[in-house]
Backbone bond lengths (Angstrom), bond angles and torsions (degrees), N, CA, C in turn:
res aa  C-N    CA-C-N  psi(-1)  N-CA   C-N-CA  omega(-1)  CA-C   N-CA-C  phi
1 X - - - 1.114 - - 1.491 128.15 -
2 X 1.049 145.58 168.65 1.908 146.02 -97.47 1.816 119.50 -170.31
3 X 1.443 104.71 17.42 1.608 104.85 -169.47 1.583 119.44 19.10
4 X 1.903 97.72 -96.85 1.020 106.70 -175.42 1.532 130.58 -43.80
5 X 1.561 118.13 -37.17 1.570 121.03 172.51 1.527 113.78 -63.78
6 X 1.264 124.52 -35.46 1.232 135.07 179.34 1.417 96.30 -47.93
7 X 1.289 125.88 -75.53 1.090 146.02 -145.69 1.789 100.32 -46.66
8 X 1.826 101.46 -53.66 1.472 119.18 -163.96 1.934 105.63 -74.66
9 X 1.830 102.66 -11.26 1.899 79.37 -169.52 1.715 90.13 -138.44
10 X 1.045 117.18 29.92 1.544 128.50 160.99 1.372 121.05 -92.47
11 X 1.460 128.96 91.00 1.154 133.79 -134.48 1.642 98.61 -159.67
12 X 1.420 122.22 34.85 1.192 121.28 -167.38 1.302 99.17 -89.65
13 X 1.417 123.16 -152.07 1.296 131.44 175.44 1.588 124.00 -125.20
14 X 1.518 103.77 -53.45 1.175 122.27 131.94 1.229 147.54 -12.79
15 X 1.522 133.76 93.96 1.352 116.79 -159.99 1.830 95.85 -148.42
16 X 1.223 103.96 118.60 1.463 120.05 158.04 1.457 126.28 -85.75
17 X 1.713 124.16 -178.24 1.040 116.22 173.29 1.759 106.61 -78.22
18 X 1.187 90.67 151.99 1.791 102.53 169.92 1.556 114.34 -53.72
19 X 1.370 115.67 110.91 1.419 96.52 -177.98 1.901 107.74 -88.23
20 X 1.337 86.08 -172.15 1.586 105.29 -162.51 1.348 102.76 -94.28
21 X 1.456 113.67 125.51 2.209 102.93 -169.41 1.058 79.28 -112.22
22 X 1.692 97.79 169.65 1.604 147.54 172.90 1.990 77.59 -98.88
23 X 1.706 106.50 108.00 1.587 106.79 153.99 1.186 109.11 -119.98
24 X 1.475 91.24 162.96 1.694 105.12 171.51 1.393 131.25 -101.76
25 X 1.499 126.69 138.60 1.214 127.54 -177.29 1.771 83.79 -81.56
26 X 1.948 95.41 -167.41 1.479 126.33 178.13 1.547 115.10 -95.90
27 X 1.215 99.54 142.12 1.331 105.02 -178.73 1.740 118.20 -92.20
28 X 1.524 124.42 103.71 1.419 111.00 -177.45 2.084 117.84 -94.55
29 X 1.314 87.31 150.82 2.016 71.93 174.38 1.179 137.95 -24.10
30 X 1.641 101.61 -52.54 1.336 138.05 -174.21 1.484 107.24 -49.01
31 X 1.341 141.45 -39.88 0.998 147.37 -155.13 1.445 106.23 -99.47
32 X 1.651 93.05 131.03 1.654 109.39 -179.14 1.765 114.14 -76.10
33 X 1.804 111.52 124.12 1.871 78.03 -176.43 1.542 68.81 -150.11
34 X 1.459 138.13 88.90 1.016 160.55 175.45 1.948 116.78 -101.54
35 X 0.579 121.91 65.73 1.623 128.70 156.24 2.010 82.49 129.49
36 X 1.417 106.35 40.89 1.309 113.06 133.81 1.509 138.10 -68.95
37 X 1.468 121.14 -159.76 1.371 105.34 175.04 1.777 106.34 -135.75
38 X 1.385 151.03 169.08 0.997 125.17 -174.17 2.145 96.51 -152.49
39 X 1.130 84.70 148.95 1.891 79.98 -162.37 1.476 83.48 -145.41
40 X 1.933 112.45 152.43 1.470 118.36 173.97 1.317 108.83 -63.82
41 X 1.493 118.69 165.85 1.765 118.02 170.76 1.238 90.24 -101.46
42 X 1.212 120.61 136.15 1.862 132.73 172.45 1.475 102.70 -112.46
43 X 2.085 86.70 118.43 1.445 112.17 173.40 1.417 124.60 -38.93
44 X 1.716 134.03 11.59 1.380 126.75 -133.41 1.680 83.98 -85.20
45 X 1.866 75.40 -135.76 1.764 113.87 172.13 1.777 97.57 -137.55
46 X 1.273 83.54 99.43 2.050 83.98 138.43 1.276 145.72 19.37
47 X 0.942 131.45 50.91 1.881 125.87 -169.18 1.401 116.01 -103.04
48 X 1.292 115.03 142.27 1.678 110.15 170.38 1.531 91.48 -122.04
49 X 1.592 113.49 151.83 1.365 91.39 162.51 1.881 87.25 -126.41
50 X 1.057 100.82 169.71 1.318 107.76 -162.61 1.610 112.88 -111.56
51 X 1.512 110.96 -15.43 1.071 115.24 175.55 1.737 102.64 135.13
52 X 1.375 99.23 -21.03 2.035 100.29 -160.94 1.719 86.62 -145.69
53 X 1.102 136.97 -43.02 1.599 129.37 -173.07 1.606 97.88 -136.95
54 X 1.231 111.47 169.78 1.335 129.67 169.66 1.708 129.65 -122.88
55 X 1.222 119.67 95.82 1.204 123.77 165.12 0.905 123.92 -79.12
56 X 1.844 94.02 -170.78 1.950 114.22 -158.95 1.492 86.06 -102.37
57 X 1.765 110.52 -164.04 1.289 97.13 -176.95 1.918 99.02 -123.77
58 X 1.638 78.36 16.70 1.883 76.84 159.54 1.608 94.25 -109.07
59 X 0.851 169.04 49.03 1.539 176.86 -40.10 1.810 114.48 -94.15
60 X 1.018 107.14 42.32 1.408 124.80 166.51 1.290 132.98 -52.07
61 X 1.399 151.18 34.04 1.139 121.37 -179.24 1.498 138.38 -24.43
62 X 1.628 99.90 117.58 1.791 100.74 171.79 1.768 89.14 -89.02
63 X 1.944 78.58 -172.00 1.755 92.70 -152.19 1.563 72.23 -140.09
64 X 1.280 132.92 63.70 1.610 130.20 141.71 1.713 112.35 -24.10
65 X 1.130 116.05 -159.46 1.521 118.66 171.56 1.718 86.01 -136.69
66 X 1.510 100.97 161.98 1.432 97.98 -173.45 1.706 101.34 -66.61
67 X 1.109 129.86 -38.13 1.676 133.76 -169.32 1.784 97.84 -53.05
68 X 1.260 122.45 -13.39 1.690 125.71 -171.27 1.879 90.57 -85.38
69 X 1.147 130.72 -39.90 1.454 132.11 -125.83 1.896 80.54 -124.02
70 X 0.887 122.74 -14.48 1.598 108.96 -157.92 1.377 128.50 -60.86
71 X 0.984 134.56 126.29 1.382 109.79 -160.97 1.530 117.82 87.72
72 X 1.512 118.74 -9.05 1.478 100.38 -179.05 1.929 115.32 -77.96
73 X 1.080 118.24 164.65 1.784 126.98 -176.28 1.419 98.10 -45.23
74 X 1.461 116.26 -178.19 0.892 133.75 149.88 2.068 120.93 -91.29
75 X 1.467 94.74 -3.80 1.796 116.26 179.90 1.339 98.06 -89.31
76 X 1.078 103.19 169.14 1.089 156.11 -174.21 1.763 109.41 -59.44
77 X 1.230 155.66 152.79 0.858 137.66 175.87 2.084 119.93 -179.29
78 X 1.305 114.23 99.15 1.712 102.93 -163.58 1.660 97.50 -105.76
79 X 1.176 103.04 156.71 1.382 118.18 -168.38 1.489 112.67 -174.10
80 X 1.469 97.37 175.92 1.769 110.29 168.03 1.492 100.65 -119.70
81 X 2.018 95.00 145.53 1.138 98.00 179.92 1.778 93.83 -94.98
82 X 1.526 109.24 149.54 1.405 105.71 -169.00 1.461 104.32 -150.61
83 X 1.589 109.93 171.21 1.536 110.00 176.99 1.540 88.79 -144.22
84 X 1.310 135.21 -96.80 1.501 130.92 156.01 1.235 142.56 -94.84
85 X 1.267 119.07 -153.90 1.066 112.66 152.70 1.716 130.28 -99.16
86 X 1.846 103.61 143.12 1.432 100.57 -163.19 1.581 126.61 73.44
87 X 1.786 110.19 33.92 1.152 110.47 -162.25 1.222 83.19 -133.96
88 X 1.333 148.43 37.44 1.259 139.76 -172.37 1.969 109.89 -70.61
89 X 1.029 109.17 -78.94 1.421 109.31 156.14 1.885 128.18 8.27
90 X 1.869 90.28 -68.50 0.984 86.15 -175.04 1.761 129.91 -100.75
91 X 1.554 82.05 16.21 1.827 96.95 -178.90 1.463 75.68 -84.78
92 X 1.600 130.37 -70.58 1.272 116.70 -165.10 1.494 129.01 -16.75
93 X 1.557 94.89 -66.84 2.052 113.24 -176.06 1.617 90.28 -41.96
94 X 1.541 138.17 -28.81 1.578 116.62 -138.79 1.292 90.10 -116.90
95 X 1.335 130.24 -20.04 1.530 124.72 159.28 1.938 126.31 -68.76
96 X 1.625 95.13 -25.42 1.249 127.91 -176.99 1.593 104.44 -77.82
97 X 1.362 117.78 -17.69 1.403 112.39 -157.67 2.100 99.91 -84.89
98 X 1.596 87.82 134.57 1.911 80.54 157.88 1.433 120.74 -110.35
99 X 1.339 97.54 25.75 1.889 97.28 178.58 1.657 91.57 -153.97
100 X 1.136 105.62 -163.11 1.808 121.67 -158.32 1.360 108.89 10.14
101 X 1.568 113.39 78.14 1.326 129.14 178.90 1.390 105.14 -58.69
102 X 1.477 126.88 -44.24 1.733 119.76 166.54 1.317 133.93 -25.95
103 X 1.485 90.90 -11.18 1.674 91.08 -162.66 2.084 94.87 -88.85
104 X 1.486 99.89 12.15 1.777 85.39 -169.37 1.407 81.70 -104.04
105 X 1.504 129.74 13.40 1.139 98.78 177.07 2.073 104.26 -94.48
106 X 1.000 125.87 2.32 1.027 128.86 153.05 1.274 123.67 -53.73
107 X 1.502 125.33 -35.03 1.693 124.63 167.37 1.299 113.32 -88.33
108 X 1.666 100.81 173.53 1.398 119.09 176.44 1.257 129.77 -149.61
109 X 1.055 139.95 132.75 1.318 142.31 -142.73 1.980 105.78 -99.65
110 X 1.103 80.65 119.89 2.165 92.33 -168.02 1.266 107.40 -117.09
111 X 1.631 84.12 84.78 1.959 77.50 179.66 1.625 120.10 -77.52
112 X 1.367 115.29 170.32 1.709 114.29 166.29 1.651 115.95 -159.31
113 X 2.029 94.32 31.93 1.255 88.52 162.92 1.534 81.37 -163.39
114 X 1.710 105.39 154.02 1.481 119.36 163.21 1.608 117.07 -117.53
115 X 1.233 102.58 85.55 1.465 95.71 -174.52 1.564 136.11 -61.40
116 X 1.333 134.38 158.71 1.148 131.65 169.07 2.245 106.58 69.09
117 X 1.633 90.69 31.06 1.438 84.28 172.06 1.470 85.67 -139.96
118 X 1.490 101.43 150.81 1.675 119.69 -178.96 1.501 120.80 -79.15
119 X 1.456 115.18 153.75 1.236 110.83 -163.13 1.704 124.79 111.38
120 X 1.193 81.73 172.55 1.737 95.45 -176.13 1.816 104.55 -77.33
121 X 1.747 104.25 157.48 1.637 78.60 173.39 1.386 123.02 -71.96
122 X 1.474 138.38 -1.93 1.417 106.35 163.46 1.391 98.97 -80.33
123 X 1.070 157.08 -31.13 0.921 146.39 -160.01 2.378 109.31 -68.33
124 X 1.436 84.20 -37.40 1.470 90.01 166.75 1.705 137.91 -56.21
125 X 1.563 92.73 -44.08 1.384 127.42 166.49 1.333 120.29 -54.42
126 X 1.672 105.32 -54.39 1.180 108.46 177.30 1.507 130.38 -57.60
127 X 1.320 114.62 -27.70 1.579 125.88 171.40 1.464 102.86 -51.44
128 X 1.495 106.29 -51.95 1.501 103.19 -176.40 1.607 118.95 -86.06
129 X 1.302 138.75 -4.11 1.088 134.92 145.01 1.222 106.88 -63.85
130 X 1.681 139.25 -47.01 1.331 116.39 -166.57 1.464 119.00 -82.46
131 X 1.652 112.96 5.52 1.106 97.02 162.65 1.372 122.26 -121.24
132 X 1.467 122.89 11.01 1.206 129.55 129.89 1.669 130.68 -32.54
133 X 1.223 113.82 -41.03 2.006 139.46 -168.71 1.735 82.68 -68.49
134 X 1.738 124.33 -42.22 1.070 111.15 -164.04 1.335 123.36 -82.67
135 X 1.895 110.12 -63.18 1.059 137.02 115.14 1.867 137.29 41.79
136 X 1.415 138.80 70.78 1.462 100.52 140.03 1.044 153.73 -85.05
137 X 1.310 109.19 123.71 1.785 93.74 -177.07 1.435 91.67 -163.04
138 X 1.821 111.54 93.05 1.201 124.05 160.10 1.422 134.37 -37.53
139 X 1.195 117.61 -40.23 1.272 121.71 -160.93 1.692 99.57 -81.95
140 X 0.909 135.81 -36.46 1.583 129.37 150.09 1.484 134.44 -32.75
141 X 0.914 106.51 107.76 1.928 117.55 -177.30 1.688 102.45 -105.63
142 X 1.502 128.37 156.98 0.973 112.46 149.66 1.440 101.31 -130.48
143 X 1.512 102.17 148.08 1.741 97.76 -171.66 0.867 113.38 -88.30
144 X 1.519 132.07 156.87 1.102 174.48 -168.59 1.224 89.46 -44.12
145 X 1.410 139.57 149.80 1.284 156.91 145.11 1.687 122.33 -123.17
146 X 1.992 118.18 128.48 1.758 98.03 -139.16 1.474 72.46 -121.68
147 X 1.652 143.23 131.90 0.978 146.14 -174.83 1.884 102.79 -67.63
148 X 1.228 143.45 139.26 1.337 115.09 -175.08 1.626 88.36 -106.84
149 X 1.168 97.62 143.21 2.171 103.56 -178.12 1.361 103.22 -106.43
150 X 1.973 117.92 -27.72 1.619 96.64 -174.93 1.915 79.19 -157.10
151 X 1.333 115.48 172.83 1.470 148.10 -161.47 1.571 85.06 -63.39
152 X 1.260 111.96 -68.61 1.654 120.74 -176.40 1.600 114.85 -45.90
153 X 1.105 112.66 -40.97 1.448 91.00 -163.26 1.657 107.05 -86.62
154 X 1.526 122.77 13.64 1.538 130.55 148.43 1.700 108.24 -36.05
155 X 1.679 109.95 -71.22 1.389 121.53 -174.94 1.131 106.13 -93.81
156 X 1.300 137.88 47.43 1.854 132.96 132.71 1.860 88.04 -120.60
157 X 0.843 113.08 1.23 1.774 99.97 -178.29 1.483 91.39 -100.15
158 X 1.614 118.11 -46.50 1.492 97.61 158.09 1.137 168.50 -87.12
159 X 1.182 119.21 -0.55 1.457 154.81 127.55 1.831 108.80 -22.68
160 X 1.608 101.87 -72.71 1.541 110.12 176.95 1.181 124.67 -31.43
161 X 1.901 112.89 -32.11 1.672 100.30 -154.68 1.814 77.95 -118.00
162 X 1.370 118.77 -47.33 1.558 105.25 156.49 1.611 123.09 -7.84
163 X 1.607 121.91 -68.82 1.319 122.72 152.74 1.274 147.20 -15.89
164 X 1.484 87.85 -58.29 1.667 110.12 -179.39 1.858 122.24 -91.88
165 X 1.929 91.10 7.41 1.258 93.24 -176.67 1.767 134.34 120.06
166 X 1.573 104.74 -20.87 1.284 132.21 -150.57 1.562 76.59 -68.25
167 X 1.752 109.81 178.52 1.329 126.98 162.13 1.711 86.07 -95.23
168 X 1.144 126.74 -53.99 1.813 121.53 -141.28 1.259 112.36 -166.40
169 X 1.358 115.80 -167.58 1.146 110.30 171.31 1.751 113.69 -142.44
170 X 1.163 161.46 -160.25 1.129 151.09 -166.66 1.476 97.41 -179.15
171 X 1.506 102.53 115.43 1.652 133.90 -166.19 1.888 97.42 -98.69
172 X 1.457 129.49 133.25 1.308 127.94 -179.99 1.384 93.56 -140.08
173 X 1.791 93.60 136.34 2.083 88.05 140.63 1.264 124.04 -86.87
174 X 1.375 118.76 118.84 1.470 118.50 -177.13 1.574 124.66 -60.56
175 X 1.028 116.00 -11.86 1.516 131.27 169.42 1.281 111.77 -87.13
176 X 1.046 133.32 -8.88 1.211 126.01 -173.12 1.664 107.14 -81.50
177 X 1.577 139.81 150.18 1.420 134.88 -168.55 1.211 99.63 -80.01
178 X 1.341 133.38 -167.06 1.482 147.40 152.52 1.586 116.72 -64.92
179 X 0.995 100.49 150.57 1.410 98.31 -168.46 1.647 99.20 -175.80
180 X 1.421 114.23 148.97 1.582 140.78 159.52 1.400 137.05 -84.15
181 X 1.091 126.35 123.54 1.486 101.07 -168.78 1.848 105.06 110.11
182 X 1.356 99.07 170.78 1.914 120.21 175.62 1.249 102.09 -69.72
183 X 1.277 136.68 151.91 1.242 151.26 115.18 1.395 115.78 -134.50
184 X 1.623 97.23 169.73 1.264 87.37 169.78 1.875 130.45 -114.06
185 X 1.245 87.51 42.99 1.538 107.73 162.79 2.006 119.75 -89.08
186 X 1.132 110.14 -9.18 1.337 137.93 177.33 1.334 123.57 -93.28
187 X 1.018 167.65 82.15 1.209 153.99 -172.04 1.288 127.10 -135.27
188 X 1.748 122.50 143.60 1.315 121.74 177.49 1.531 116.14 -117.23
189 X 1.059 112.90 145.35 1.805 130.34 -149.98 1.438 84.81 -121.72
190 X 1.725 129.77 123.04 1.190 110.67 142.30 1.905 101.96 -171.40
191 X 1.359 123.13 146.78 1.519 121.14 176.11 0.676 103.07 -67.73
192 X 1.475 100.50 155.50 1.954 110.71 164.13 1.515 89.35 -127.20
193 X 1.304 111.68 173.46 1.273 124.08 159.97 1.479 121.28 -120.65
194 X 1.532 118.36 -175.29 1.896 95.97 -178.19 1.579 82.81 -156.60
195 X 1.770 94.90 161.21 1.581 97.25 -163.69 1.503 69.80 -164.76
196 X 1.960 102.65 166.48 1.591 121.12 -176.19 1.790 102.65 -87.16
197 X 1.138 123.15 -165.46 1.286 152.84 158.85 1.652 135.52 178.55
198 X 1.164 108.90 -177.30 1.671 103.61 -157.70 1.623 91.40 -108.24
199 X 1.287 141.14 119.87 1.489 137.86 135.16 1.559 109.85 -16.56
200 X 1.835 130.44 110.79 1.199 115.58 168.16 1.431 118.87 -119.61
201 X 1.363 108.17 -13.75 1.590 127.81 -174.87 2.118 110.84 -169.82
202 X 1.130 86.72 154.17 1.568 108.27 -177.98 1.310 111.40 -100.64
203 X 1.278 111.54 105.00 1.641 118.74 175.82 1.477 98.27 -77.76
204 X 1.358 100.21 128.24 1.878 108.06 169.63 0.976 111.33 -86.38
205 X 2.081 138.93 145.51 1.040 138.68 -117.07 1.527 88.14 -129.62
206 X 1.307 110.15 146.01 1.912 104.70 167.60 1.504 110.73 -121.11
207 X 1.159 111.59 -169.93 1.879 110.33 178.47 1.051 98.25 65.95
208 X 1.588 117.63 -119.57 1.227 134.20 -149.64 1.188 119.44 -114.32
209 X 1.934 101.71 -6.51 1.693 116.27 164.51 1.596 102.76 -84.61
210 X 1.350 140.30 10.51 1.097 159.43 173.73 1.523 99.54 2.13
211 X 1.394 147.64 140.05 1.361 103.60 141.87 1.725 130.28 90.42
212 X 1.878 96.70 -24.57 1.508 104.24 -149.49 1.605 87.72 -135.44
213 X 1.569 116.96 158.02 1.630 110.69 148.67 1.636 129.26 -11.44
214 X 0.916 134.22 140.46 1.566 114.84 177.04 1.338 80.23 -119.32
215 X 1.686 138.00 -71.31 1.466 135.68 170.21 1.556 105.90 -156.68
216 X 1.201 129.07 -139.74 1.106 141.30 -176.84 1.629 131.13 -160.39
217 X 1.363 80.12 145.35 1.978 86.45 174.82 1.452 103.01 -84.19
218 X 1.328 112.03 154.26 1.286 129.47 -157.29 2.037 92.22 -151.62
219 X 1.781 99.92 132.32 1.991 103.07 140.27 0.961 100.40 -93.68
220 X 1.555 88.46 134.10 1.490 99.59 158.33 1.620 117.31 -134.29
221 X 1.181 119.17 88.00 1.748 137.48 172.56 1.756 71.76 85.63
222 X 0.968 127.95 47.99 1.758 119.53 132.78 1.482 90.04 102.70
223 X 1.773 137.74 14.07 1.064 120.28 165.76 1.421 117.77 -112.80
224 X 1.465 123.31 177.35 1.314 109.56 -176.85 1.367 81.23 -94.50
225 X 1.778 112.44 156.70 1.940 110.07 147.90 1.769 80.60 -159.88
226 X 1.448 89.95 159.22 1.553 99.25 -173.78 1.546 106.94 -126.93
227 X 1.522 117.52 141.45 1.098 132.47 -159.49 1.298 98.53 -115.32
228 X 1.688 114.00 115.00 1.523 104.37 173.24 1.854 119.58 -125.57
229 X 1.590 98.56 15.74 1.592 98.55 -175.76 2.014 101.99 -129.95
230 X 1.549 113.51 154.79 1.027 104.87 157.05 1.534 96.44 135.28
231 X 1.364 103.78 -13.70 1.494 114.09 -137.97 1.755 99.89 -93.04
232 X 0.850 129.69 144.84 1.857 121.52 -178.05 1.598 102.04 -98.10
233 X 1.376 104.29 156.20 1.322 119.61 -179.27 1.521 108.71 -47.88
234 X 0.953 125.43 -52.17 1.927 126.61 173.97 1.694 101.05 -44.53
235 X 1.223 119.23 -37.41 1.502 113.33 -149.32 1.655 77.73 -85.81
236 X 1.680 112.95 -61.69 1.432 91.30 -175.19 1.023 147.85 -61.62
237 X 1.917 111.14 6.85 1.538 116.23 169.81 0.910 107.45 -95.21
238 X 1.254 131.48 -23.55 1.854 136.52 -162.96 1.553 94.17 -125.31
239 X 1.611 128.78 82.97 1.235 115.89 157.95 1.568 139.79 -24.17
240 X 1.014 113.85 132.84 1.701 110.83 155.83 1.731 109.62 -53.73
241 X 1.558 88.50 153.03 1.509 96.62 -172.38 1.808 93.72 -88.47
242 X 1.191 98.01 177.02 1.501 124.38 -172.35 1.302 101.91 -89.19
243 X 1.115 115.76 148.33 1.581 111.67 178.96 1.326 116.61 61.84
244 X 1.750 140.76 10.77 0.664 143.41 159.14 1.847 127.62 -84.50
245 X 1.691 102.06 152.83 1.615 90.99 -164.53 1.859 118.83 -84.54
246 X 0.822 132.98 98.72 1.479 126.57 169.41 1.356 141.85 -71.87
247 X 1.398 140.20 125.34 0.821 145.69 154.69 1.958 150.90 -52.31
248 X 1.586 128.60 51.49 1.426 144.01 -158.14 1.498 106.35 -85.37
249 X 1.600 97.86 142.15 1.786 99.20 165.20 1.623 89.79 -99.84
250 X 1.826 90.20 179.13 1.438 102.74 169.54 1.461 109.19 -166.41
251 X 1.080 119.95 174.28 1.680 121.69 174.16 1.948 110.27 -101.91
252 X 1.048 110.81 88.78 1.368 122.48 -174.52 1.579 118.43 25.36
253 X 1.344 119.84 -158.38 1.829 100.73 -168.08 1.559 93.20 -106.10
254 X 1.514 96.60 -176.22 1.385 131.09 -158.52 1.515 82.14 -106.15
255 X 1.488 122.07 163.78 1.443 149.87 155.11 1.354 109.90 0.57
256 X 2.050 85.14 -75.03 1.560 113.30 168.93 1.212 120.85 -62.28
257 X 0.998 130.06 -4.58 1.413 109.58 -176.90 2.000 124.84 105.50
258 X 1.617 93.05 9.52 1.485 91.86 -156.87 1.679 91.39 -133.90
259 X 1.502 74.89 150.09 2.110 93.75 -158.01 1.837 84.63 -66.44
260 X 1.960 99.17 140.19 1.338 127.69 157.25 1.194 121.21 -84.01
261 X 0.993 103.86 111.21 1.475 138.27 150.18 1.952 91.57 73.62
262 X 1.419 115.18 76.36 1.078 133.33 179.51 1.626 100.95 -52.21
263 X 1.286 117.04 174.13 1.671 128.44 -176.50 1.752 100.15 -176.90
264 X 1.036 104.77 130.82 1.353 116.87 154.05 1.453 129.43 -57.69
265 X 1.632 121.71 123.12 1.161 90.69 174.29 1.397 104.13 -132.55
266 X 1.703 127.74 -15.99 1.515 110.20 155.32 1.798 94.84 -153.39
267 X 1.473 123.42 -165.34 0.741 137.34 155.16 2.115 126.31 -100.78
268 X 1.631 94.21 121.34 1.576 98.72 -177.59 1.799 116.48 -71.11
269 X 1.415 81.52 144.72 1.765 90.28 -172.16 1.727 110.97 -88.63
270 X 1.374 92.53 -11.70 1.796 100.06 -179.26 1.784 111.36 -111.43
271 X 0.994 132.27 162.12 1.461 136.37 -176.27 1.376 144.15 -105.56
272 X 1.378 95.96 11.20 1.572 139.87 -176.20 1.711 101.75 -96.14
273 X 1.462 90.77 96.64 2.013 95.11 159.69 1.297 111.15 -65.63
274 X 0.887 96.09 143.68 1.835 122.84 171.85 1.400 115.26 -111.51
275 X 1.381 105.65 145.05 1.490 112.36 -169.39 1.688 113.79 -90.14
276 X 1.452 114.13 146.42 1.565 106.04 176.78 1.817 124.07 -38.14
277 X 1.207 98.91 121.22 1.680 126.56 -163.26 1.774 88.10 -70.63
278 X 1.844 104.42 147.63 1.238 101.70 164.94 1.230 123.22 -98.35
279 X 1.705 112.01 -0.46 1.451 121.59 -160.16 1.548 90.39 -74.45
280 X 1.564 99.86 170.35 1.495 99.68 177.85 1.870 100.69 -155.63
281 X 1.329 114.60 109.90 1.460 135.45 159.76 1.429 138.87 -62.44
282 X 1.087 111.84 125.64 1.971 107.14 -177.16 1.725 92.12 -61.92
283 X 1.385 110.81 161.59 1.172 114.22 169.26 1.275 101.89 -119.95
């Protein structure tokens, strides 16, 4: 899941309490995760279902059509709502939509956690596979879980789906219980890349940017995209100047053509844009 996009196409009406996620920290070399488990990260949106509706994971109710939901448990159930890969965009518009409800029949719900059931995660999973065996309800996937046998096959497992499109991949200890919140039994694996841009305007900040920077619009090779994380408390009291050159990572492009899920990472001392970099960094 996507902060800043959330923010711009979450527009429901509907609003529950915020529920409590299973997040993920970062995955570094250094770290032993050997007869772990390893599953793709799916570009979606966010879903919890709760047992009776399905939210966002800022507490959103979507408005599926009942033919999307049929058949789902009465449990508990977290996932991404998804269609492919590199389709982020347009899963958005179809969660976003308040009319041509058909269009959710194009997604599918990919879970990779069963909350509030005991046990290891296969053991979690398994509740919801066995009542899948009984069960219809298509629109339910459960993902893939990749046993890990040695350190290496992390980076040919990520590389592989890299290829085919993936954002990442997401490393677990399968023994570990359910749980809310960071640890570091959880983890997400994925490159970013980093490229310059031009300062063009000052987004004013809300919440808790009150008052302060919120982020900024940025060209970048002639598009607008706006950068609103990365930034340190100094930067958000004392804006960047306008017309100044910046430095952002990102996780390769969107559909369109436009850097995912941009981040700040300093300000350039020279005035010369630079073109998208091929190198590519763990984050």
């Amino acid at each position: 899941m996507k902060p800043l996009l959330l923010v711009l196409f979450f527009s429901l009406v509907s609003l529950a309490d915020s529920p409590k996620l299973f997040l993920l920290k970062t995955y570094t070399d250094d770290m032993n995760v050997t007869d772990w488990v390893m599953s793709e990260k799916l570009d979606g949106v966010r879903g919890i279902w709760d047992g009776k509706k399905l939210i966002s994971r800022s507490g959103k109710v979507f408005s599926p059509p009942a033919s999307f939901t049929r058949g789902f448990p009465s449990f508990a159930l977290d996932g991404e709502l998804w269609t492919k890969r590199g389709d982020f965009e347009h899963v958005v518009s179809i969660v976003n939509s308040k009319v041509l409800a058909q269009r959710w029949d194009e997604l599918t719900f990919n879970v990779f956690e069963v909350p509030d059931q005991r046990g290891n995660l296969f053991e979690r999973l398994r509740v919801l596979k066995n009542y899948l065996a009984k069960e219809q309800t298509p629109k339910i996937r459960v993902i893939k879980q990749i046993r890990i046998k040695s350190k290496g096959e992390v980076k040919v497992y990520l590389n592989e789906v890299l290829n085919l499109g993936a954002e990442g991949i997401v490393i677990r200890d399968p023994e570990q219980g359910y749980y809310t919140g960071r640890r570091d039994k959880a983890l997400k694996y994925k490159p970013f890349l980093d490229a310059d841009c031009k300062v063009i305007a000052i987004i004013k900040g809300k919440g808790k940017f009150i008052s302060q920077m919120g982020g900024i619009e940025c060209d970048f090779n002639n598009k607008l995209i706006k950068i609103g994380s990365g930034f340190t408390n100094e930067q958000r009291e004392h804006p960047l100047k306008i017309g100044s050159m910046i430095s952002f990572k990102y996780y390769g492009l969107t559909g369109l053509g436009n850097p995912r899920f941009p981040i700040f990472l300093r300000v350039r001392s020279d005035a010369k844009m630079s073109l998208i970099r091929d190198n590519e960094k763990d984050e």
